[in-house]
Every structure is written in structure tokens, then in C-alpha cells.
C-alpha positions as a Python dict, from the first residue, in 0.01 Angstrom:
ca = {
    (1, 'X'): (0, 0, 0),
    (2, 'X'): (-16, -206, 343),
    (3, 'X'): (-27, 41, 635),
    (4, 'X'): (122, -101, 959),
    (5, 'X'): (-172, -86, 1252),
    (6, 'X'): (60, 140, 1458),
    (7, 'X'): (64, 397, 1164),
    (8, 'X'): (-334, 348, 1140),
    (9, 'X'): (-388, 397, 1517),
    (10, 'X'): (-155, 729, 1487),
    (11, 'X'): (-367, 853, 1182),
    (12, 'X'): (-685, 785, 1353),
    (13, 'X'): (-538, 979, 1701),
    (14, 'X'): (-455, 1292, 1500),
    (15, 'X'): (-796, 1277, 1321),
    (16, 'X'): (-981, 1296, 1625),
    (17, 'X'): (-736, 1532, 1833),
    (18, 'X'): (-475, 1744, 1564),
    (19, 'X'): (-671, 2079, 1551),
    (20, 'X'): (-488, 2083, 1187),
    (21, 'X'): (-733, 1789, 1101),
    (22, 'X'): (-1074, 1950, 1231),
    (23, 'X'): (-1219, 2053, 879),
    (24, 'X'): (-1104, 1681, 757),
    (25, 'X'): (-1333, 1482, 1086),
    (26, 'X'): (-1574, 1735, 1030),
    (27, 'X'): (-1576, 1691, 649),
    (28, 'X'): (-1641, 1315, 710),
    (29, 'X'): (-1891, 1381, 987),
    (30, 'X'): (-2088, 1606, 763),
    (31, 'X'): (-2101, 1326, 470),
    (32, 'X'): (-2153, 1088, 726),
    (33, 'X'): (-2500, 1290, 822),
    (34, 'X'): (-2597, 1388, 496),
    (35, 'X'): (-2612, 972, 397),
    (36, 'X'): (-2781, 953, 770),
    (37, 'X'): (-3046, 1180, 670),
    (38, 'X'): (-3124, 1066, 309),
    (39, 'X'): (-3153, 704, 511),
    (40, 'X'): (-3413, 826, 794),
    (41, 'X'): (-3636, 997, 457),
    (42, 'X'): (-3630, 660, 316),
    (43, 'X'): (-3713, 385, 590),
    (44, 'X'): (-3876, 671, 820),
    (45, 'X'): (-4247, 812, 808),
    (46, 'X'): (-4321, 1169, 806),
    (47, 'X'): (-4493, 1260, 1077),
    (48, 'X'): (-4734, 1563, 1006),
    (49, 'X'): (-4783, 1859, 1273),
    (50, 'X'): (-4766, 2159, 1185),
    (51, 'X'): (-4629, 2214, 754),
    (52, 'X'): (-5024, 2191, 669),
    (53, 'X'): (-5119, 2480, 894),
    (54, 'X'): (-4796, 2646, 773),
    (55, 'X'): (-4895, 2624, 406),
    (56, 'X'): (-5309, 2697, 489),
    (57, 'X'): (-5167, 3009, 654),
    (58, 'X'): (-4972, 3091, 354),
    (59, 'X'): (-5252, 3008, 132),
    (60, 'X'): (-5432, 3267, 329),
    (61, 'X'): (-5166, 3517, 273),
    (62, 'X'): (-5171, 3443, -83),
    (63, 'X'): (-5503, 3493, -120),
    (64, 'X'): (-5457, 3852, 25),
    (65, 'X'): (-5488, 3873, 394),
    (66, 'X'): (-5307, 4045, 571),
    (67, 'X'): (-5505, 4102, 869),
    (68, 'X'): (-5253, 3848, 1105),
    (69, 'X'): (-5559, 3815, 1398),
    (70, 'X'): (-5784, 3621, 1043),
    (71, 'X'): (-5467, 3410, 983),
    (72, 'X'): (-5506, 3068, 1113),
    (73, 'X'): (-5507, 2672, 1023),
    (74, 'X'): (-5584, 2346, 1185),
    (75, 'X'): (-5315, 2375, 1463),
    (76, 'X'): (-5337, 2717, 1563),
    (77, 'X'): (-5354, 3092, 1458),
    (78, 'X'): (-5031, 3234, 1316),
    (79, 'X'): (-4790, 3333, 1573),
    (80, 'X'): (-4460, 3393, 1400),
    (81, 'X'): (-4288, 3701, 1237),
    (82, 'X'): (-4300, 3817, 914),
    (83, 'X'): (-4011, 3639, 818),
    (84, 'X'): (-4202, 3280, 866),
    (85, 'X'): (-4453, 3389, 636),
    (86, 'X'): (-4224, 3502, 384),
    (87, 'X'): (-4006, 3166, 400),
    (88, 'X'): (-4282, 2925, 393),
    (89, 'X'): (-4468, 3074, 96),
    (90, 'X'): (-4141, 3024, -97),
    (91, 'X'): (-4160, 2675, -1),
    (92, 'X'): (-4550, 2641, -87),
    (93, 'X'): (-4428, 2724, -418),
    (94, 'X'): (-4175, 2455, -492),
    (95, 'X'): (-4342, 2204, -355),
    (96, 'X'): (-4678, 2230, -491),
    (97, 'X'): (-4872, 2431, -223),
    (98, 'X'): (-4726, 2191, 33),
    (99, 'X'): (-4797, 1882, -102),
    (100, 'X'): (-4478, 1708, -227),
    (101, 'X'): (-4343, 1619, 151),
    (102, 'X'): (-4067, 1415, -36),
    (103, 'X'): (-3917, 1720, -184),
    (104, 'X'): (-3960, 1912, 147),
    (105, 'X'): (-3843, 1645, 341),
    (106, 'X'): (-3475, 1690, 133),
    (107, 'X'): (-3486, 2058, 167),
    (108, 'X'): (-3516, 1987, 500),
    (109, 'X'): (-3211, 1773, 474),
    (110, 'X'): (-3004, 2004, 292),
    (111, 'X'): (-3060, 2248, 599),
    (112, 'X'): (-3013, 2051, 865),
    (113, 'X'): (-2661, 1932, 722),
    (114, 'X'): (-2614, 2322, 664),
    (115, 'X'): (-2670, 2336, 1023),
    (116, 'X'): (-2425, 2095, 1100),
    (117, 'X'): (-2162, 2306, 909),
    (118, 'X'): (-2225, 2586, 1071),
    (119, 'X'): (-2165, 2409, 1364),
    (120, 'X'): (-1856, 2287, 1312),
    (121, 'X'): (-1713, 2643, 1187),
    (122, 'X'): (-1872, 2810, 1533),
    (123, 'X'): (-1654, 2549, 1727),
    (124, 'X'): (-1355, 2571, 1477),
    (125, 'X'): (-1310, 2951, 1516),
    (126, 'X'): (-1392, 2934, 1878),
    (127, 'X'): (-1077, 2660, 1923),
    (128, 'X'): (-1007, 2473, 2243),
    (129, 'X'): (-1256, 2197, 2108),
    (130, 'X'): (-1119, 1829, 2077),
    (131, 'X'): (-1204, 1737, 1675),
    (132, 'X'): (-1345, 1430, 1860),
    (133, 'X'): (-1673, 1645, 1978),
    (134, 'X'): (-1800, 1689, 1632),
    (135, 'X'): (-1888, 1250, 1636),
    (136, 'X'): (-2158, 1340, 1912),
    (137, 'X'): (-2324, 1588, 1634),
    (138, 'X'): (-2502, 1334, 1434),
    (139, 'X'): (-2602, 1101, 1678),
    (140, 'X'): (-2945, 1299, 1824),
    (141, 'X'): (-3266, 1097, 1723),
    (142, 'X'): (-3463, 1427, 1836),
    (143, 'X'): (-3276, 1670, 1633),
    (144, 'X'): (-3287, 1482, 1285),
    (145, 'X'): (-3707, 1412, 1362),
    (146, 'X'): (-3746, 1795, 1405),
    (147, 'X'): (-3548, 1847, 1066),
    (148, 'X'): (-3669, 1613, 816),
    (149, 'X'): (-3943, 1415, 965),
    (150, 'X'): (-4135, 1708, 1099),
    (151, 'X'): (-4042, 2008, 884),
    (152, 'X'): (-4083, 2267, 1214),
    (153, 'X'): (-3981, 2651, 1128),
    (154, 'X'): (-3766, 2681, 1405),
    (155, 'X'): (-3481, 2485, 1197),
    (156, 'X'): (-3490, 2813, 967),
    (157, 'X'): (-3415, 3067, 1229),
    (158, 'X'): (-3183, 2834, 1391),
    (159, 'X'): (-2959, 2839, 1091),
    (160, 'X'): (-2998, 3180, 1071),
    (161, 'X'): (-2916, 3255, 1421),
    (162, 'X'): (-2551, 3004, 1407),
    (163, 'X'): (-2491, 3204, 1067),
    (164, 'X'): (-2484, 3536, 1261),
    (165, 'X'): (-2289, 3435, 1557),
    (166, 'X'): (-2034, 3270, 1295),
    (167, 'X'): (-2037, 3615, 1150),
    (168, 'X'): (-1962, 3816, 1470),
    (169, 'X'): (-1687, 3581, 1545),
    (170, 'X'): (-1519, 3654, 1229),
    (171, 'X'): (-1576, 4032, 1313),
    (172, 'X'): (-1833, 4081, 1075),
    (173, 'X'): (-2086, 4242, 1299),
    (174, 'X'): (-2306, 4437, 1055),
    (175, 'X'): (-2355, 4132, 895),
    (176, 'X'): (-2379, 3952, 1214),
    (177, 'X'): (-2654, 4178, 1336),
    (178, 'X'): (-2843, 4166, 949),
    (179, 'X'): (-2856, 3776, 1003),
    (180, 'X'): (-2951, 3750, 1401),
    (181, 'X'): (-3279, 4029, 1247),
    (182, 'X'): (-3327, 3782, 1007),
    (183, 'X'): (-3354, 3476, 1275),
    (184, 'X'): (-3596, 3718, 1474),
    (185, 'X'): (-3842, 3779, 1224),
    (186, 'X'): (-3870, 3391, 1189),
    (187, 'X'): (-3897, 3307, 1535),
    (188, 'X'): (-3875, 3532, 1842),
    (189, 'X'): (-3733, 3292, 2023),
    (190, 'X'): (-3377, 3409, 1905),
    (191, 'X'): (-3455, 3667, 2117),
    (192, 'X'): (-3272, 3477, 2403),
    (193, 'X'): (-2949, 3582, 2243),
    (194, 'X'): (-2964, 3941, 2308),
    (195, 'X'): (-2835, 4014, 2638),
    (196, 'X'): (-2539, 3827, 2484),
    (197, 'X'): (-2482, 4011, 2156),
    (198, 'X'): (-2569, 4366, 2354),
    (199, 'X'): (-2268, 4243, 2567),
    (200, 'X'): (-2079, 4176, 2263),
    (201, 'X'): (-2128, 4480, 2074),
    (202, 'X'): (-2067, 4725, 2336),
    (203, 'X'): (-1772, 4570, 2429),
    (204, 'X'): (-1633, 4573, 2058),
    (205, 'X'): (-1766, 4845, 1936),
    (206, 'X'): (-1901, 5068, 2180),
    (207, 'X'): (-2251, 5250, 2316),
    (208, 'X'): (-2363, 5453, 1985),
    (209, 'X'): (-2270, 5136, 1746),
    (210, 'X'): (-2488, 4915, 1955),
    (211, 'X'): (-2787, 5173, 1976),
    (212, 'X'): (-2811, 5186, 1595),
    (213, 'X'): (-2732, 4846, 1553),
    (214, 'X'): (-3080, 4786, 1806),
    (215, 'X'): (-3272, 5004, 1566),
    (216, 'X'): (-3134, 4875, 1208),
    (217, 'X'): (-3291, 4544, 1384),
    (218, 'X'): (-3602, 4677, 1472),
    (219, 'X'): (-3597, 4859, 1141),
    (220, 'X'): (-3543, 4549, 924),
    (221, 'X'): (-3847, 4380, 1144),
    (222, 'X'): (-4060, 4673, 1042),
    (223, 'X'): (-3970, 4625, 647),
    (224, 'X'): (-4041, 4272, 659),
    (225, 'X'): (-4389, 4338, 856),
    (226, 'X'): (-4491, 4623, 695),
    (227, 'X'): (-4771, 4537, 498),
    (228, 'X'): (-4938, 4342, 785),
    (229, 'X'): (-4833, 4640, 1030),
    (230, 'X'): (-5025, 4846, 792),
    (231, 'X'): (-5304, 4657, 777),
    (232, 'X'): (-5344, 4637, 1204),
    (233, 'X'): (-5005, 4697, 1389),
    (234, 'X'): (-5145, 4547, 1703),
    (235, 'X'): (-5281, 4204, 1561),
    (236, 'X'): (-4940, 4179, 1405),
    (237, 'X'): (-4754, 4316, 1768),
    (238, 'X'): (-4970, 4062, 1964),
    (239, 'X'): (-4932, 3785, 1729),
    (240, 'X'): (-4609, 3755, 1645),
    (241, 'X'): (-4395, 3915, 1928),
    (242, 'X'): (-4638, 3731, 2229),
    (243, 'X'): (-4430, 3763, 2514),
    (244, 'X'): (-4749, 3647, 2766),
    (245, 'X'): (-4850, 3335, 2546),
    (246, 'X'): (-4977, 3072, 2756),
    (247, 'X'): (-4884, 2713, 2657),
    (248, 'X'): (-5032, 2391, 2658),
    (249, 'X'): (-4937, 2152, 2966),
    (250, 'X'): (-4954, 1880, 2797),
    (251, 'X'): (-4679, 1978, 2595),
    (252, 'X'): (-4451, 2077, 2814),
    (253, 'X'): (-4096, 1907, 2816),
    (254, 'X'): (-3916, 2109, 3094),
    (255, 'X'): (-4161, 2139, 3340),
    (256, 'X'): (-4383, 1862, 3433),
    (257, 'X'): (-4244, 1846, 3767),
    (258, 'X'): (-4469, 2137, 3855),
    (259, 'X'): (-4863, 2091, 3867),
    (260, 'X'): (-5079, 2186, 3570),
    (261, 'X'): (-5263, 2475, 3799),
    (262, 'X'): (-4926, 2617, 3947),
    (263, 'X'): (-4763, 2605, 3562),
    (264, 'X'): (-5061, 2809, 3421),
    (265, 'X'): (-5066, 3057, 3701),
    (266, 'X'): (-4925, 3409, 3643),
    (267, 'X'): (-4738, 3392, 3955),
    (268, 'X'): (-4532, 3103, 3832),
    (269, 'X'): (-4456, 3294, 3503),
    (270, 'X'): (-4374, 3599, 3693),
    (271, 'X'): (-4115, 3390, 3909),
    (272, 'X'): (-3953, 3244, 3566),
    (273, 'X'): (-3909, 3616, 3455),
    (274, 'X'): (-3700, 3687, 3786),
    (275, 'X'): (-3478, 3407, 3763),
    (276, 'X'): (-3430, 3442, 3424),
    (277, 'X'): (-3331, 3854, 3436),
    (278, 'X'): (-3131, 3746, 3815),
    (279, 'X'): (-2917, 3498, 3603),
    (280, 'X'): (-2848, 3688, 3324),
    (281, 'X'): (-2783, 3988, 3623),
    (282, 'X'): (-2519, 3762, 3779),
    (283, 'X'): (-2327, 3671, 3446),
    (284, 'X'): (-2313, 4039, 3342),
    (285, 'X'): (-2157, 4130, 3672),
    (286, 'X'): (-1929, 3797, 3729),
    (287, 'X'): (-1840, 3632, 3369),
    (288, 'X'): (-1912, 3890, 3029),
    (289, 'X'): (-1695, 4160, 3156),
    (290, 'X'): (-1489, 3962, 3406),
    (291, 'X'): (-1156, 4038, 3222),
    (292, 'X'): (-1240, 4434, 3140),
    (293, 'X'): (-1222, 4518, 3514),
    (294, 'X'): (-1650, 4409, 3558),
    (295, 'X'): (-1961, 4534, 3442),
    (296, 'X'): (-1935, 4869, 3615),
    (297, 'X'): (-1617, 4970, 3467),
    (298, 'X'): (-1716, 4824, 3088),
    (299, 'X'): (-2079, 5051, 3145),
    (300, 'X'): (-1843, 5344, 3283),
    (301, 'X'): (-1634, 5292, 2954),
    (302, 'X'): (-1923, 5313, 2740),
    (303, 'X'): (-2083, 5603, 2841),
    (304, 'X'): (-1788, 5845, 2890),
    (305, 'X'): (-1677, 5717, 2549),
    (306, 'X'): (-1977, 5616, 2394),
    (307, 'X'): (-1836, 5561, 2019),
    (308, 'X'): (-1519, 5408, 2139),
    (309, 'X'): (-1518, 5011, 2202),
    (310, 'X'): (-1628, 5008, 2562),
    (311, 'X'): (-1434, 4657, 2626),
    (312, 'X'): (-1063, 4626, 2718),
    (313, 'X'): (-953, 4309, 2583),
    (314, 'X'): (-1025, 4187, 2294),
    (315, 'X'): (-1388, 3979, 2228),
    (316, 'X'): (-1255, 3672, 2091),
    (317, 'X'): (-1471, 3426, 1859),
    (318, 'X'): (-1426, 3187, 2202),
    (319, 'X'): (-1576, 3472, 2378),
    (320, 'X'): (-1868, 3514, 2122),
    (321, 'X'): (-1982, 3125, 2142),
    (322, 'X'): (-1998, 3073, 2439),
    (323, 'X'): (-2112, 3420, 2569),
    (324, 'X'): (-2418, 3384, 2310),
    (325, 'X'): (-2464, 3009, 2385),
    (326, 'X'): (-2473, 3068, 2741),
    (327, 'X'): (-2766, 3401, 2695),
    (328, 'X'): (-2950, 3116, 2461),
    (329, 'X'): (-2940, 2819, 2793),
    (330, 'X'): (-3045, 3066, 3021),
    (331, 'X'): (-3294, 3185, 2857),
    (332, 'X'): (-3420, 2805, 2802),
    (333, 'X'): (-3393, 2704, 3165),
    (334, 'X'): (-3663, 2979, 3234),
    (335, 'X'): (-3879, 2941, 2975),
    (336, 'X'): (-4246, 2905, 3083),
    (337, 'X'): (-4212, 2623, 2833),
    (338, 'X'): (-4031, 2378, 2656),
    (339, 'X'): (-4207, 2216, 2358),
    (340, 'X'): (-3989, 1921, 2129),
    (341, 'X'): (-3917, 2129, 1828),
    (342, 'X'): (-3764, 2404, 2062),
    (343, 'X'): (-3489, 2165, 2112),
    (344, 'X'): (-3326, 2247, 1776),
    (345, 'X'): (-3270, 2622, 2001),
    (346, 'X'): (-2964, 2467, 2167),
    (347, 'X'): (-2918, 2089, 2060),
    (348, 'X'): (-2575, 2147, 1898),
    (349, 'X'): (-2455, 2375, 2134),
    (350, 'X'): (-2462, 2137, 2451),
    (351, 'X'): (-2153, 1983, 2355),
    (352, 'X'): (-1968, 2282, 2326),
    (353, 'X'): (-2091, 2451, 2676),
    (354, 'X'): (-2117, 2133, 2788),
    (355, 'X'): (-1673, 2088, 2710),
    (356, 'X'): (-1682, 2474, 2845),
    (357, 'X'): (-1767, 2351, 3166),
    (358, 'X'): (-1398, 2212, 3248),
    (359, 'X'): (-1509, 2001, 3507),
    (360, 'X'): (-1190, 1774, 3659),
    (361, 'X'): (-1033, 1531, 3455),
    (362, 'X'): (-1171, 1207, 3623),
    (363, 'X'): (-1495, 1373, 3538),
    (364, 'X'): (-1476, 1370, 3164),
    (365, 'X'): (-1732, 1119, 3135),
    (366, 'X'): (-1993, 1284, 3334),
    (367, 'X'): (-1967, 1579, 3076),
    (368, 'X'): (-2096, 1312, 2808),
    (369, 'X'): (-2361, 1187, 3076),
    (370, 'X'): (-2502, 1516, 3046),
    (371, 'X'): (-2466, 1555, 2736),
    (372, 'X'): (-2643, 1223, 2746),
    (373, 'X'): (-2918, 1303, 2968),
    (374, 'X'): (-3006, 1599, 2790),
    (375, 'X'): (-3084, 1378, 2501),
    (376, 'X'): (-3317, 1167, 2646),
    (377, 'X'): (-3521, 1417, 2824),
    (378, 'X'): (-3575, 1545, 2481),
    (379, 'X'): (-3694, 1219, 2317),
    (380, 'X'): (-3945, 1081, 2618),
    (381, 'X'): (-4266, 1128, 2501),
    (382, 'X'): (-4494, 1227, 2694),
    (383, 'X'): (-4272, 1386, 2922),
    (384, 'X'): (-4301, 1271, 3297),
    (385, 'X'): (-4153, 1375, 3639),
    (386, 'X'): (-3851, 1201, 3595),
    (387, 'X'): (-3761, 1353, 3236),
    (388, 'X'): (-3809, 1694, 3331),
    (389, 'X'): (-3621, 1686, 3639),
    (390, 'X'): (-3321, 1513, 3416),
    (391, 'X'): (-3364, 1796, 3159),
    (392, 'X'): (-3338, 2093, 3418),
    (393, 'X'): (-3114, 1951, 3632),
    (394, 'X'): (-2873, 1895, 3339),
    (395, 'X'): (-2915, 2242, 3192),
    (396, 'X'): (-2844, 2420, 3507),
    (397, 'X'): (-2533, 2160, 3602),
    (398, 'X'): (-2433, 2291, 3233),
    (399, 'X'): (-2501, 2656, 3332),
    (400, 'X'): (-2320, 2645, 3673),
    (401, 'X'): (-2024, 2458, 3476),
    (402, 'X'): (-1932, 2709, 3249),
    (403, 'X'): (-2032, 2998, 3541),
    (404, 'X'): (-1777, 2827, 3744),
    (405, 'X'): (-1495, 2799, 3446),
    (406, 'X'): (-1528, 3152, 3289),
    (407, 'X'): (-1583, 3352, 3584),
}
């Protein structure tokens, strides 16, 4: 059957802008990546960093340690939940103690499509998102290296993280909260989420929900450590929750613009911790509880009526993206630093806070010149002056976008 090129055009239009043909783009963008993927395996090399230390740490485990301060492999000592541990010696089992990459490599692939997926349904429920968006998913060089050329563990509690704010916007909190513990005990780093989900919850569901919702989390990290918290609670403790780890300069993607001295000193970190808790200060009181009479009234709410929902309109699944997104950015702008793999944290969100930003019409194009720059700050190696400064001052026009639309 011979379609006329004015019926074609109109079939391609509603593709990339019907909301009732989302699932089909995404469908094809998610095929489209899979066959990406499967190509960069095949033409590609591995690059090795840090799967052997993963599976000589798990070897270690194995073997019966469980002292986490005698855990340790060629890159490093283990500095990761309980959850890593548990995940990676599943993975030194089916793939020989580590040593079929190939087979790794296409487990990596199958996630990193399933994080594509869970993309897509995070911007589906949230609505308001052109179908066109999801054709900028596939197209980061950076993103698909960390995935299935490099095999890092943050793409685990990445996946787990999207699956719990997919849950909370579909009002499934409990199971919300089980995954976002889950995505902890990987990688701490999901941390950055939780002045958003506290907003969240007490807004849905009020004060007393939250509280126990806090301590099933903390309970569920204490299950999964247990046998290394009963071996030495503080070598686990400083290990794996770190919060005054010093990093490596050299490695730094985010803030090369500073000198090595002033990025090592304590002062420096203690001036990231400000910003970062002044931000998140200045959201809470202007944007998360903007349209329940502020942050005041919603804390008011919660503790007169502490097992009612302290929120008066309802948390939509828009509300949940981008409220979590935004906690996650923050979070990253003040990190004392940015290494390459931590760019999975927030690669597929940009486009969607990025879109939040509702910058004038003329200025459509500049939101896919950040989008833009963001991308190649992540994939200039070593980073220099110039890629830093692109990288933060991209994040924070991002930031200061959506602060300006939402609140």
C-alpha cells in the first residue's frame, strides 16, 4: 500500500508529539538502544577499572571475611553497602568468578536498556513531556561506556533508585521506600534523594508514616549488613556510609576550576555542605510546599496531625519526578566530587529537568545546548578548566530553571 508523503509526515508528527503514541516512540527507542548496545559490545573494547577489584573483594567475602576494614583489591578498599557485596557475588557466580566479561558485558546491556524503560515510564506518568525527548536518551557516549564497557556498580542502584520513584508516582510508597533502601545499600549516593522523598512522604502521608518509613530503611540496611555489623559495626559504618571521604583530584570532573590544595582542604568541603543544605533550605521554603500554603504551614500540618497527610493538594507523579530529580542535581552540584561513572546519578534525568525549566519559546534550543553541554563535560577526559566550568554552570542554569518555573 503506497502512503502519500503528506500522510507519512502526519504519522511521523503524531509519533513524536501525540502523548497517545509515547509507549509506541519509546518502544522503538528502546529497540533502537538495545541493537545500539549489542553494536558498542561488538566493535568496542572493554575497558577494565574497577569489576576485578569488585570480584577480588567478593572472593574475599567468599572466602569468609567479613571484617569490611580487611576487604580490599587492586583499586581500593571496599567502600560500598552491603547491598554491593551481595549483587556482585551473584554476578561472580555466573560469570565464572569474573572472568567471562562477554557475558557481563550483556548483563550489563540488559540493565542499561532496563534503565531506559524506566525512564521512559518516570516521564510517561509524570506527562507534560513531548514523546520527542525520549530520541535524546540513547544518544550519550558517556552513559552507554559506564554500562557495558565499564561494568561500574552505580548502574545497579541507579535502576533501583528510578524503580522506586516510578513506584511512589504510582502511589506505591511502601514499595517505593523498599526499593529507594535497596538503591542505598548499593551505593550511598542515592542518598541525595532524601530531602525529596521526606518531602514527599509527609506531604502524602503524613509525620508518623514517614518516621517509620525512615526506620524500615534503616532497618532493611541493618538486615543486609548484619553479618559484617556483627563482625565490627564501625569498619562497616566508616566504610560504607563515608560521608568525609576525600577524593582523588585527578579525578575530579566538576571541579577542576578550583586548585588541588583549596579542593582537598576541609574548609572547601565545609563550604560545599552549606550550599548544598542552603539550596535544599530555599526549595523547601519556595518550591516543595509552594502550593500547600509553604513549608511552615505543611510542618504545622504535620505535627498537629501527625498521622494525617500533612500536604493539601495532591502529590502528583509530576510532582514526584521532578521534586526527587531536583534533591538528586542539588545534591550533585555540591558534591566535593564528581567522578565519570557518577554520571549515570542523573544522565537521564537532564532532559526532563532540563524541559522543566520552561524557559521562553525562542529559547527552546538553548534547553538542548544544555542538555548538550552537559554531555560533553562528561566525556572530556581529563577534565580541564573549561569542562568543569561548562558542567557547573549548566547544572545550576538547570537548577535555577526549574526554581524559577515551579516556584
Amino acid at each position: 500500500m503506497h502512503l502519500a508523503p503528506d500522510t507519512v509526515i502526519r504519522n511521523i508528527r503524531l509519533l513524536f508529539t501525540d502523548p497517545r503514541y509515547f509507549w509506541v516512540l519509546a518502544a522503538l527507542v528502546l529497540l533502537g538502544d538495545a541493537i545500539l548496545s549489542e553494536l558498542i559490545i561488538q566493535f568496542i573494547s572493554y575497558t577494565e577499572i574497577d569489576w576485578e577489584t569488585y570480584m577480588i573483594q567478593v572472593e574475599l567475602y567468599i572466602k569468609g571475611e567479613r571484617d569490611y576494614s580487611k576487604i580490599s583489591g587492586p583499586t581500593g578498599p571496599l567502600v560500598y553497602p552491603a547491598g554491593h557485596v551481595y549483587i556482585f557475588r551473584f554476578l561472580h557466580d555466573i560469570t565464572d568468578a569474573g572472568k567471562n566479561i562477554r557475558f557481563a558485558q550483556h548483563l550489563y546491556a540488559v540493565l542499561y536498556v532496563s534503565s531506559v524503560a524506566l525512564t521512559a515510564a518516570i516521564y510517561g506518568k509524570a506527562g507534560n513531556i513531548p514523546n520527542w525527548l525520549l530520541l535524546i536518551l540513547p544518544l550519550s557516549k558517556r552513559l552507554h561506556s559506564l554500562y557495558v564497557l565499564r561494568l561500574f556498580n552505580d548502574c545497579w542502584s541507579v535502576v533501583a533508585a528510578q524503580a522506586a520513584i516510578l513506584a511512589i508516582q504510582n502511589e506505591m510508597d511502601d514499595i517505593g521506600t523498599l526499593l529507594f533502601s535497596a538503591a542505598v545499600s548499593i551505593k550511598m549516593s542515592v542518598l541525595l534523594y532524601l530531602p525529596g522523598l521526606l518531602a514527599i512522604l509527609v506531604k502524602r502521608n503524613g509525620l508518623v508514616y514517614t518516621l517509620r518509613k525512615m526506620f524500615n530503611i534503616l532497618g532493611i540496611q541493618a538486615m543486609l549488613a548484619y553479618p559484617f555489623i556483627q563482625k565490627d559495626w564501625r569498619a562497616y559504618v566508616n566504610s560504607a556510609f563515608d560521608f568525609s571521604r576525600v577524593f582523588l583530584y585527578k579525578w575530579t570532573v566538576n571541579w577542576r576550576i578550583v586548585s588541588e590544595d583549596t579542593f582537598l582542604s576541609p574548609g572547601w568541603a565545609r563550604g560545599l555542605l552549606i550550599g548544598h543544605l542552603s539550596v535544599l533550605i530555599i526549595f523547601g521554603l519556595t518550591c516543595w510546599c509552594k502550593e500547600d500554603g509553604g513549608l511552615w504551614v505543611v510542618l504545622g500540618r504535620a505535627f498537629r496531625r501527625p498521622t494525617l497527610p500533612a500536604g493539601f493538594v495532591p502529590v502528583t507523579p509530576d510532582y514526584v519526578a521532578t521534586t526527587m530529580f531536583t534533591s538528586n542535581l542539588i545534591g550533585l552540584i555540591f558534591a566535593r566530587s564528581l567522578h565519570y561513572q557518577f554520571y549515570s546519578w542523573y544522565a537521564q534525568q537532564t532532559p526532563f529537568l532540563v524541559w522543566r525549566t520552561r524557559y521562553p519559546m525562542l529559547l527552546k534550543l538553548f534547553r538542548l545546548l544544555l542538555i548538550g553541554i552537559i554531555e560533553y563535560a562528561w566525556n572530556i577526559y581529563p577534565s580541564t578548566t573549561i569542562s568543569s566550568s561548562a558542567l557547573l554552570g549548566a547544572n545550576v542554569i538547570t537548577l535555577t530553571g526549574v526554581w524559577y518555573a515551579t516556584c
